[in-house]
C-alpha positions as CSV (number, residue, x, y, z in Angstrom):
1,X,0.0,0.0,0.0
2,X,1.1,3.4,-1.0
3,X,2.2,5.7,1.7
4,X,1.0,9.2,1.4
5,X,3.1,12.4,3.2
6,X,0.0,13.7,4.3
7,X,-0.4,11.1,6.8
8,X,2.7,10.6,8.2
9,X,3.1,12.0,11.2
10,X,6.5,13.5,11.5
11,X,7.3,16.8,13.5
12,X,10.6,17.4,11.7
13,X,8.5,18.1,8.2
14,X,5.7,19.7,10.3
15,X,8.1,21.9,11.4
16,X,9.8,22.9,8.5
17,X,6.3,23.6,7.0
18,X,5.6,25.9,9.6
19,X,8.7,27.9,9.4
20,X,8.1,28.9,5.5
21,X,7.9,31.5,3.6
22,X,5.2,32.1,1.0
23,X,6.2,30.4,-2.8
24,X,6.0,33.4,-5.0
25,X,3.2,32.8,-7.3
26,X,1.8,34.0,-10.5
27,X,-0.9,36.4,-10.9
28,X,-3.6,34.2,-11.8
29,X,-5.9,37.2,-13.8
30,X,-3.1,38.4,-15.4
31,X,-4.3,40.1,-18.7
32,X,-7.7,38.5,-18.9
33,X,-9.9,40.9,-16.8
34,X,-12.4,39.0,-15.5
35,X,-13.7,37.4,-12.4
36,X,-11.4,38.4,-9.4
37,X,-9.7,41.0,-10.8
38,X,-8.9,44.0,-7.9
39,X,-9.2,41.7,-5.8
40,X,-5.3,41.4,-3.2
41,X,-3.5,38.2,-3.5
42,X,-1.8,37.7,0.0
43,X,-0.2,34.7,-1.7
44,X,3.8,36.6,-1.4
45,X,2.9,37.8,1.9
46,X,4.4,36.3,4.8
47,X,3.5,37.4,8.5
48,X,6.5,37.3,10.9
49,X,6.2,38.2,14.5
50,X,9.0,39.8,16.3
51,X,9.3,39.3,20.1
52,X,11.6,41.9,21.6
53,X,11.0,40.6,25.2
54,X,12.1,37.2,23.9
55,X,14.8,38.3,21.8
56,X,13.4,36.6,19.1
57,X,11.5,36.5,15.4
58,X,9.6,33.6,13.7
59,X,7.1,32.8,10.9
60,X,3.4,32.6,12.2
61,X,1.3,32.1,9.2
62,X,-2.1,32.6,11.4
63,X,-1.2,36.2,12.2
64,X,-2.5,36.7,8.0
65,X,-6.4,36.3,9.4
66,X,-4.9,37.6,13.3
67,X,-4.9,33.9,14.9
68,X,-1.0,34.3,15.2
69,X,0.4,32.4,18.1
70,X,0.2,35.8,20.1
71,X,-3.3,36.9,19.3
72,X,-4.8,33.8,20.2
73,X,-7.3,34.2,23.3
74,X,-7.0,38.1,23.5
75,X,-9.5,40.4,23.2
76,X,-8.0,43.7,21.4
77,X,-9.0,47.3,21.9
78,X,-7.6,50.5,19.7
79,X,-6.6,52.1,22.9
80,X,-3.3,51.6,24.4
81,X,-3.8,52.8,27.7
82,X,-6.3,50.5,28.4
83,X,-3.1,47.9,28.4
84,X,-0.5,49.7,30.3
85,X,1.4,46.2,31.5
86,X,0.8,44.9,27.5
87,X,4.4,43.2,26.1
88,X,5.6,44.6,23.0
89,X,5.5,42.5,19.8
90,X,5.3,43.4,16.2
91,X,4.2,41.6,13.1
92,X,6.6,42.4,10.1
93,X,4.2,41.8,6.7
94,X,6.8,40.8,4.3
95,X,6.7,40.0,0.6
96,X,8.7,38.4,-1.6
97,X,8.9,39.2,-5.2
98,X,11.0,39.7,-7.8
99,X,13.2,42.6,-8.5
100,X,15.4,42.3,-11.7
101,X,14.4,39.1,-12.1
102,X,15.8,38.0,-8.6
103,X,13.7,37.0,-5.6
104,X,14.2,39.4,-2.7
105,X,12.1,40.9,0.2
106,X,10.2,43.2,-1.8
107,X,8.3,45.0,0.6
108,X,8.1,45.0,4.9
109,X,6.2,46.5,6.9
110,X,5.8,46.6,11.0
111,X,2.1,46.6,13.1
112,X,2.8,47.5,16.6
113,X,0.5,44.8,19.2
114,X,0.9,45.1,22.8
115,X,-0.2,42.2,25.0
116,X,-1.1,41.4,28.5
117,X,-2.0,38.1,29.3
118,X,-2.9,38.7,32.5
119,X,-6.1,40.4,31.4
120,X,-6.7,39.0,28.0
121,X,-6.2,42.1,26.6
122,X,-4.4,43.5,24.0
123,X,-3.6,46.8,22.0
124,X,-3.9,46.8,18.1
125,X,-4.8,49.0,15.4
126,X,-6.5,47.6,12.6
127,X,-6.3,49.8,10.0
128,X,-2.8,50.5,10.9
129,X,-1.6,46.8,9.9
130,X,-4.3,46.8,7.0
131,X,-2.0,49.8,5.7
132,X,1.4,48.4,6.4
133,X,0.3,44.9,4.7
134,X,-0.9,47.1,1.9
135,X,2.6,49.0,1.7
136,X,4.5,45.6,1.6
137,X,2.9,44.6,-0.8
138,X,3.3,47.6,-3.0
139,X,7.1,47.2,-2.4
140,X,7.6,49.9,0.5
141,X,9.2,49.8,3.8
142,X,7.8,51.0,6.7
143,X,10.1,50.2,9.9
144,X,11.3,53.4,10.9
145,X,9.0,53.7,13.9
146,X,10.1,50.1,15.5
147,X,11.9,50.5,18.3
148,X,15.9,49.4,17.5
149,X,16.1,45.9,19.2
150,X,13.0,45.0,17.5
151,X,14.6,46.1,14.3
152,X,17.5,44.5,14.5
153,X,16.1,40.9,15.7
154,X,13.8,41.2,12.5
155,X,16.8,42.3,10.3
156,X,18.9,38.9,11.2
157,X,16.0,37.0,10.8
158,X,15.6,38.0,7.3
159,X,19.0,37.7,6.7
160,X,19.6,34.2,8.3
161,X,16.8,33.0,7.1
162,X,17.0,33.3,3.3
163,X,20.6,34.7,2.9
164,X,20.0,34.4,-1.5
165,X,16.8,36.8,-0.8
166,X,18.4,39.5,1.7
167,X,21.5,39.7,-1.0
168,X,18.9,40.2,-3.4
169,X,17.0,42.8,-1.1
170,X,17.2,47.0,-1.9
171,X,19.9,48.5,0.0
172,X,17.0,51.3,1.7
173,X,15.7,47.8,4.0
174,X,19.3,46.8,4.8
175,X,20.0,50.7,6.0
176,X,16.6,51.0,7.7
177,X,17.4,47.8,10.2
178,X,20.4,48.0,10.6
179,X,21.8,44.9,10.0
180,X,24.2,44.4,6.1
């Protein structure tokens, strides 16, 4: 009987699924104008949550539809006050695309979100990350107003993670966190 790797139950290939990012894919209504056409393909997009209290950065797929491994079981309000003990994270929305016909990090963004488990409550601006996923994916950067340890975790990240990609990256990204 055929085995199929859907089944198997392996947490070494769980893991490295986990821990991807997004295949850059072709625009599927390219040139034919019909159904789905303005409508934003999230398919280059890839969420990655920065934990400055942790010292670390990692993929988290479920932050795209704000189920990230952080959101999960908080309640969040658009005023900050209202979580004054809240830990600092950001989710970086980054894309990958292709600039002269190399794959690089195209566009990233950062969404602050503050946290406090305590009171399963958070802080977090929606519209805020609805326009930083929207300026990644228009090939922009928008990390000037992370604090610098956050920046720099997210910088190595990028450039650990995909070295090819972060050679391959605009210079203005490299500059902006800090990190060559």
């Amino acid at each position: 009987m055929k085995e199929f790797d859907q089944f198997k139950n392996n947490q070494e290939q769980n893991d490295k699924k986990k821990n991807q990012f997004t295949i850059i894919k072709d625009d599927s209504t390219d040139g034919h104008g019909g159904y789905g056409v303005g409508s934003i393909s999230l398919e280059n997009m890839t969420p990655v949550i920065v934990d400055p209290n942790e010292g670390e950065a990692f993929v988290d797929m479920g932050a795209l539809h704000a189920r990230s491994k952080v959101e999960k079981r908080i309640k969040f309000i658009p005023n900050k006050e209202e979580v004054p003990n809240g830990l600092l994270y950001w989710i970086a929305w980054v894309t990958v695309d292709y600039q002269e016909g190399k794959p690089s990090y195209y566009g990233v963004a950062g969404s602050e979100l503050r946290v406090d488990r305590s009171i399963k409550r958070g802080y977090k601006l929606m519209p805020e990350h609805v326009n930083h996923m929207d300026k990644s994916l228009k090939g922009r950067f928008a990390v000037d107003h992370m604090d610098e340890k956050s920046k720099k975790i997210l910088g190595e990240y990028l450039r650990d993670f995909k070295p090819d990609l972060w050679e391959n990256t605009n210079q203005e990204l490299k500059d902006a966190l800090g990190v060559e």
